[in-house]
Structures are given as C-alpha cells and as structure tokens.
C-alpha positions as MATLAB code, in Angstrom:
seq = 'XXXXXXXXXXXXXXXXXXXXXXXXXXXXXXXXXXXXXXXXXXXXXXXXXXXXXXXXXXXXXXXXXXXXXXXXXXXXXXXXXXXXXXXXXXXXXXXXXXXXXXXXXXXXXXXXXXXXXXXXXXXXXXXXXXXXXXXXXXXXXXXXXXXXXXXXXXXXXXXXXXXXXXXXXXXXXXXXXXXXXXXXXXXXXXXXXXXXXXXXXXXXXXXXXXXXXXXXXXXXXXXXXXXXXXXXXXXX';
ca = [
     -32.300   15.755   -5.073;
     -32.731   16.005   -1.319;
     -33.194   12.656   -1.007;
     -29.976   12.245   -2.884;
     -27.674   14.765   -0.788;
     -29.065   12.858    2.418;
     -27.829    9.405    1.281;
     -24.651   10.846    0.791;
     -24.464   12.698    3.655;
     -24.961    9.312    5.269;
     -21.975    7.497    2.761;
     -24.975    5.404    0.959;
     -23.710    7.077   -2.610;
     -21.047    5.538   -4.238;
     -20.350    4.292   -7.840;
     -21.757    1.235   -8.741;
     -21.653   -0.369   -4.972;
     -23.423    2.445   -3.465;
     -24.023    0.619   -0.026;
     -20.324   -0.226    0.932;
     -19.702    3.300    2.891;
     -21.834    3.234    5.336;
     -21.899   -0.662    6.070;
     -18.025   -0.379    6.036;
     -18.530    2.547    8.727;
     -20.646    0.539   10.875;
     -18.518   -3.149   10.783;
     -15.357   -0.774   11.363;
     -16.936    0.799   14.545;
     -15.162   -1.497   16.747;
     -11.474   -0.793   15.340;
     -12.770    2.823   15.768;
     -12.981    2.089   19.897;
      -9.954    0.145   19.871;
      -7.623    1.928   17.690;
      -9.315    5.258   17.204;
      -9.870    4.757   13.440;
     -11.619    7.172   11.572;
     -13.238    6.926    8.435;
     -12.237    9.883    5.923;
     -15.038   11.859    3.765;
     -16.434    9.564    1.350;
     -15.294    9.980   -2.129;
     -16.112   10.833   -5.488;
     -18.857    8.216   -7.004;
     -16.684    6.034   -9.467;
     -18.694    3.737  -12.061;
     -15.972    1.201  -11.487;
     -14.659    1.348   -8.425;
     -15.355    2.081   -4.969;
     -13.170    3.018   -1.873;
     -13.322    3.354    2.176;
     -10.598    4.878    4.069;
     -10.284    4.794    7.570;
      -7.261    6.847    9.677;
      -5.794    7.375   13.110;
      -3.105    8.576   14.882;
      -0.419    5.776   12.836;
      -1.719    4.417   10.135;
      -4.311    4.577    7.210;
      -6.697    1.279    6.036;
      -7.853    1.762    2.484;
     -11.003   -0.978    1.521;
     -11.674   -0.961   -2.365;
     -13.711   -2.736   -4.736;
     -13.517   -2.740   -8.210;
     -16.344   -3.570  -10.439;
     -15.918   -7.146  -11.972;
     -13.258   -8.083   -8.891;
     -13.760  -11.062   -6.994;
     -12.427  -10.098   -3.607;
     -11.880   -6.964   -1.498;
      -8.819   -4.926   -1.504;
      -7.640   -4.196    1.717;
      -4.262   -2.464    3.065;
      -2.797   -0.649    5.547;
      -0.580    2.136    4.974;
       1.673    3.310    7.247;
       2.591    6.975    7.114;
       4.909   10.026    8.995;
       2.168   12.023   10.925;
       4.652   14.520   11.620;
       4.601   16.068    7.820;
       1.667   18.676    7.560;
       0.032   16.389    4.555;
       0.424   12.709    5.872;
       3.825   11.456    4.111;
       2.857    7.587    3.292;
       5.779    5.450    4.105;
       5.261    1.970    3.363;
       2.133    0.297    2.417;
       1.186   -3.494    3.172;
      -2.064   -5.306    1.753;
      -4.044   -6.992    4.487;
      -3.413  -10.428    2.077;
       0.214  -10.457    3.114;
      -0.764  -10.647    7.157;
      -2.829  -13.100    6.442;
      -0.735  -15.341    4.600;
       1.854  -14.904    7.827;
      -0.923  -15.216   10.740;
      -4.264  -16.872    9.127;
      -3.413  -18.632    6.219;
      -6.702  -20.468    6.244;
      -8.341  -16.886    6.511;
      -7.646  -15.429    3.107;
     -10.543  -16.697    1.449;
     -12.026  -14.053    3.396;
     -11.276  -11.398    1.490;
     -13.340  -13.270   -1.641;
     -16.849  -10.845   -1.851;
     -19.943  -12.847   -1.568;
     -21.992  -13.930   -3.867;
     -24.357  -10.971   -3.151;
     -22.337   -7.947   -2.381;
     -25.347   -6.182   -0.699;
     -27.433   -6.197    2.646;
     -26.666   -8.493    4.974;
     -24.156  -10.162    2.983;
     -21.862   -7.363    2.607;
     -21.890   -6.351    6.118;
     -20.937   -9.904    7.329;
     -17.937   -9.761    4.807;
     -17.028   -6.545    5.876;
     -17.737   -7.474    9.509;
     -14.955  -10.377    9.304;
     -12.252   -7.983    7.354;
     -12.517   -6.016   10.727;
     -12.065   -8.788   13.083;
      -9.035  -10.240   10.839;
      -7.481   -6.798   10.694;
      -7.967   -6.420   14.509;
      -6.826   -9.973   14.731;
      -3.555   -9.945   12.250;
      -2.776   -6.375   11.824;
      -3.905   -4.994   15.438;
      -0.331   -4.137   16.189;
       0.123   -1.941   13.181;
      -3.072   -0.412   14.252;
      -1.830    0.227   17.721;
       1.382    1.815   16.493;
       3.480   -1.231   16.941;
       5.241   -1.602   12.895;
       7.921   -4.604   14.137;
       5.831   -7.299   12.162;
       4.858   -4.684   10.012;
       8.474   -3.832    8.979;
       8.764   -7.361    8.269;
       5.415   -8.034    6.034;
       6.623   -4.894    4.391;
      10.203   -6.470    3.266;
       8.133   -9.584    1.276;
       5.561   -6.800   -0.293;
       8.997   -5.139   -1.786;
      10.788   -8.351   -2.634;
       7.312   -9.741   -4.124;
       6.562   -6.297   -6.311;
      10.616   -5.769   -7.258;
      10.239   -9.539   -8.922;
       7.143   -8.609  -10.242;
       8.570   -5.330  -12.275;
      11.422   -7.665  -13.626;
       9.369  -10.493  -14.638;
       7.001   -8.058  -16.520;
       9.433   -5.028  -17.517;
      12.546   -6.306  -16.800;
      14.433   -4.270  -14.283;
      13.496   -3.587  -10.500;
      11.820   -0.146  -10.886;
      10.013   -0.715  -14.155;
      11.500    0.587  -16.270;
      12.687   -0.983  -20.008;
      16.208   -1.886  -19.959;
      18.579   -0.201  -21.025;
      21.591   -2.396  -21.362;
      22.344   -6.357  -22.572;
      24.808   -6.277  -20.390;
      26.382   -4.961  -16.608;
      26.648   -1.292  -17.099;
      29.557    0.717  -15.033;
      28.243    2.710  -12.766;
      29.014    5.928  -14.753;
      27.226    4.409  -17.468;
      23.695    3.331  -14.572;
      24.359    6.815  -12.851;
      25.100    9.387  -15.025;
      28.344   10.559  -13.052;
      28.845   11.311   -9.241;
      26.383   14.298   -9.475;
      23.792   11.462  -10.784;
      22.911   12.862  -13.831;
      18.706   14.137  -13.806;
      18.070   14.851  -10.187;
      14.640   12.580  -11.072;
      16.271   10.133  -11.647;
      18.890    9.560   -9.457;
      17.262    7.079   -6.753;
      15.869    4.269   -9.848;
      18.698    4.343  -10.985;
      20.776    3.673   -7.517;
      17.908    1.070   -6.955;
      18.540   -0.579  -10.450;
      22.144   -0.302  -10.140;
      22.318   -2.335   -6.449;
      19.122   -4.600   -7.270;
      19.818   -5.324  -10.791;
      23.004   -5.264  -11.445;
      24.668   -5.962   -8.244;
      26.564   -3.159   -7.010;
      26.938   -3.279   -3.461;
      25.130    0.686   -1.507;
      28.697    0.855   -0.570;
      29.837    1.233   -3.839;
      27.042    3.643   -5.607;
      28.159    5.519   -1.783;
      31.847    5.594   -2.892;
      30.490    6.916   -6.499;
      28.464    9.225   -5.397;
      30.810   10.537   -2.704;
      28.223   10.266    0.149;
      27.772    8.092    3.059;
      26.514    4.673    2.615;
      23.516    5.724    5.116;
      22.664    8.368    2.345;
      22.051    5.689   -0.204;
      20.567    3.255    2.230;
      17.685    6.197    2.891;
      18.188    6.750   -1.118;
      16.763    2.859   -1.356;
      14.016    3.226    0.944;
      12.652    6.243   -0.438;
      12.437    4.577   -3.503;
      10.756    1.445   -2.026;
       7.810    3.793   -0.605;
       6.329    3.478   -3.991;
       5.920   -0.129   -4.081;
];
C-alpha cells in the first residue's frame, strides 16, 4: 500500500497505461520553461483510458489515450482566465496544426509499437517539440492562428453532426422542409430558454437564415446573436 500511494504521488498510477504521467511530466518540462505549463493533479485511474493535463496562464493541453487507440489525443484548449473556474472557450486538437504547419508530422501522433519505457517517452518527447513547434503561439498567448485552426475544427465537426444526425447541433430533425422562424424559434421570446442558441445555430446554419434576421426576430442586436453563435460553437 505504501508502495502504491508513492507511485502515485509520483503520477506512475494510472489505468491501464500506468507510466504515461510521469514520462508525460518529464518530456513536457521544456514547454514548462518556455510557456510556464503546468501539469494538473493526476486523475482518477481509468481501465480504459488515460489523461495528462498541463495549464498556464492562457491555455490548457489535454494528452489522452484510450485503450485499443492507435494514436495520442492531443489538444489545446483555450479558455477565459478571468472566470473564477476556468471558462473553456474554444478547443483545437493538436492534429489540426499539424495538418496547417507539418503535414508530414502527423504520423507522429501514431503510439509506438511499445507504449512503455523508452518508447513512450520518445513519442511523448516529439508531441512536445511539435506543440512548441506548431502551436507555440497559442502557448505564448498569441490565438491569431489559433482563431483560424479553430474556424476548420467548427466547420469540420458542424458537417460531421449533419452527415451523422442531420442538422448542425445534433440534433434529429425536425422538419422535411424550411421551417419559419416562428416555427425553428419558438417566438421572439425563443421558446425554452435551453434551447434558444441550437436552435438560432440550426436556424442560420441549416436552414439559411441570415444572424440578421433571427436578430430582427428576436428583437436584439445582430452582435447579440453573433455572441449567441459562438457560445454555441464552444461546445464543438
């Protein structure tokens, strides 16, 4: 048992990877110098899936591995560090950089054949350098290339929730046909306060109404439904 609580004290204890704590601590030490990233406490053993999150002062980088996957999950979420519990606002897998900066790099992100020892510290050791190398302005505070990674991760997961459920936000459709906005919205109050912003998002990204118009419905400033949108978008 002692033994126990002092490999987990040290991050060695973890679901069925138990090893990828502590070697992700010790590849990330760099970004930790250069960005001031910190890892967070080390969570809950899982039997299929295990997790490393590192913070600072702008952003958060989640590393996961599920049992069974073939490569690492890696993304950085940008969040408001003024709200008293960290407000995520937009999150962007490390994949998407890539594909923009290193497109010859993503094969990187594959786990090796032996996902222990020295193996898994040279994979993680090269997921630090490419996120230093491809997302290093993110890191450093800088969100302009973020901002625009971000806008393909919405545009990619909005045609992904049509093609599977067939509207923008998920959920089953509920019309064969264009719907008037009273009919999308509910009315100008817009109907269950819940769901008030998928159904602005369906009515502009699925059925073409312009924000100007749900605005006009809704008897608000087109800024109102603009921030309406985004909000929205932060769960993609």
């Amino acid at each position: 048992m002692a033994d126990r609580r002092r490999r987990q004290a040290e991050g060695g204890v973890q679901g069925f990877l138990p090893d990828l704590h502590r070697q992700a601590v010790r590849a990330f030490a760099p970004l930790g110098a250069e960005f001031g990233l910190s890892p967070l406490p080390e969570s809950a053993p899982h039997p299929r899936e295990n997790s490393v999150s590192f913070r600072n002062a702008h952003v958060r980088v989640d590393l996961t591995v599920e049992a069974g996957g073939r490569s690492f999950g890696v993304a950085l979420a940008r969040y408001d560090p003024a709200s008293g519990e960290p407000r995520i606002l937009g999150t962007c897998p490390l994949a998407y950089f890539l594909r923009r900066r290193r497109p010859e790099a993503e094969r990187a992100l594959d786990l090796p054949g032996t996902p222990t020892g020295p193996g898994l510290a040279a994979a993680l050791g090269r997921i630090a350098g490419l996120l230093r190398d491809c997302a290093g302005d993110a890191l450093a505070g800088d969100f302009a290339a973020f901002a625009e990674v971000r806008a393909i991760v919405i545009a990619d997961r909005r045609a992904d929730l049509v093609r599977r459920f067939g509207t923008s936000t998920g959920e089953t459709p509920r019309f064969d046909r264009r719907p008037s906005l009273f009919e999308q919205l509910g009315g100008p109050e817009g109907g269950d306060a819940g769901l008030r912003a998928p159904r602005a998002y369906q009515a502009v990204h699925d059925y073409g109404y312009s924000p100007a118009e749900v605005a006009a419905f809704f008897g608000v400033s087109e800024a109102e439904v603009l921030a309406l949108l985004a909000e929205w978008e932060t769960t993609f």
